[in-house]
C-alpha positions in Angstrom: 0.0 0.0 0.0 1.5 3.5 -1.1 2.9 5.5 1.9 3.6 9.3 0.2 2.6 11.5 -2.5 4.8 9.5 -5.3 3.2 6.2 -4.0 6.0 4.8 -2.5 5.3 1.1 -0.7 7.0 1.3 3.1 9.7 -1.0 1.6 10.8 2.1 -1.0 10.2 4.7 1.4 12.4 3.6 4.1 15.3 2.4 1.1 15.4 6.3 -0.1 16.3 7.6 3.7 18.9 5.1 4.0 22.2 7.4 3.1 23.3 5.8 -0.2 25.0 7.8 -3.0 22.6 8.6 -6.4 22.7 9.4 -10.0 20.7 12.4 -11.5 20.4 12.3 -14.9 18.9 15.6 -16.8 19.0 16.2 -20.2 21.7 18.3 -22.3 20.6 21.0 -24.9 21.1 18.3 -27.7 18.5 15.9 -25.8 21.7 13.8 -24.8 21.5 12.1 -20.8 23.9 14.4 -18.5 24.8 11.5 -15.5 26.2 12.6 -12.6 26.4 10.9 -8.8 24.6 13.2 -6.3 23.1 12.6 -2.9 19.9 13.5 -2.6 16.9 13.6 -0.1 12.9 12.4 -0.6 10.1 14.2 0.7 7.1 11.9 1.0 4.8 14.9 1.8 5.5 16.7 -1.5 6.5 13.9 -3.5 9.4 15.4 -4.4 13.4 15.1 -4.5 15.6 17.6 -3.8 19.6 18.0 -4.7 21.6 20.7 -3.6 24.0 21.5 -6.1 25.8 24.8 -7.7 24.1 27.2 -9.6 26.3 27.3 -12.4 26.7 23.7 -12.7 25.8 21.8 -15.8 22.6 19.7 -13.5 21.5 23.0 -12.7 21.5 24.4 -16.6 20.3 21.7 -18.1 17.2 21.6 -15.4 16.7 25.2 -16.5 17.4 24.2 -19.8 14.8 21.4 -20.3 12.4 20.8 -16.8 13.1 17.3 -16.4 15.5 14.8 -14.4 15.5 11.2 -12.8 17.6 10.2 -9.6 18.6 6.1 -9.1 19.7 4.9 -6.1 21.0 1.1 -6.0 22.2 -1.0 -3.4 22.9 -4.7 -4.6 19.6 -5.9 -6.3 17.5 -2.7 -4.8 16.9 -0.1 -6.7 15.1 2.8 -7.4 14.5 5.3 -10.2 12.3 8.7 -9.4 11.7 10.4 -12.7 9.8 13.9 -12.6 9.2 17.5 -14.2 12.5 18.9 -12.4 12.9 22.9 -11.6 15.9 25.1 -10.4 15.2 27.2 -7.2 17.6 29.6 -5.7 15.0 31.3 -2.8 17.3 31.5 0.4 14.0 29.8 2.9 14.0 26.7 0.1 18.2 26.4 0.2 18.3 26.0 3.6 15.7 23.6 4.4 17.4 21.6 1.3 20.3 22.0 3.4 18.7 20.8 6.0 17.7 17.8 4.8 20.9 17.2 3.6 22.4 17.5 6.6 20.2 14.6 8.6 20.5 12.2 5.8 24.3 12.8 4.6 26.0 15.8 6.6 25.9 19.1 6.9 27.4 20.9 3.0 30.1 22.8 3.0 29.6 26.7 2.8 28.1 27.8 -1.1 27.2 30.7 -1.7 25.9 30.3 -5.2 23.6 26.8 -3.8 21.0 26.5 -5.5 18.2 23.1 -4.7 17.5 21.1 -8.0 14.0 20.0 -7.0 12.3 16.9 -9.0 8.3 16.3 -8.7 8.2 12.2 -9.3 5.4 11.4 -11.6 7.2 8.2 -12.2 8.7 5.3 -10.2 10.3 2.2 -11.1 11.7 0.0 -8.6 13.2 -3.3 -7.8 10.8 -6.2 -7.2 11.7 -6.2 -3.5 11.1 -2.5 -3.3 7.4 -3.2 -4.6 6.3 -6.3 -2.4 5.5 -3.8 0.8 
């Protein structure tokens, strides 16, 4: 039975708190997959997955750029992939709750001035059979 916004099963919420490294892929100007590893956090109340990241970096541009991204998170034969409409924000209240976040799962990021949040609404989920069976 899904626990959050995305739908998540108890199984693939708990695996996307457990502090694992990512990939976020976005998409270049040319339609090509950008991949890069990230950590990320998961907010079951919005649905949504946030990455802090610079705001000059390519992630950030190409989110600009084109609106849409996908983070994976694997750990032996579990896995997940979060797809979603993607958008930069750079408000200082969203930076630092992103921060936040990133701080209780991961630890506390170094000092950015230019931080932006890379933040990813999942309208799709695939997942590992032993993700799904909660």
């Amino acid at each position: 039975m899904p626990t959050d916004r995305a739908g998540l099963g108890a199984a693939a919420a708990e695996f996307v708190t457990e502090r694992h490294v990512a990939s976020l892929v976005t998409l270049r100007g040319d339609g090509t997959p950008h991949s890069v590893a990230i950590a990320f956090t998961y907010d079951p109340d919005a649905g949504s997955v946030r990455v802090i990241t610079d705001g000059g970096s390519v992630k950030a541009r190409n989110v600009r750029r084109r609106g849409y991204a996908a983070v994976t998170q694997v750990d032996g034969a579990r896995w997940i992939t979060l797809e979603g409409t993607a958008r930069v924000l750079d408000d200082p209240e969203t930076v630092r709750d992103a921060e936040r976040r990133h701080a209780v799962r991961y630890r506390t990021p170094r000092e950015n001035p230019t931080r932006v949040v890379i933040e990813l609404t999942v309208t799709r989920v695939l997942q590992s059979r032993a993700l799904r069976a909660s």
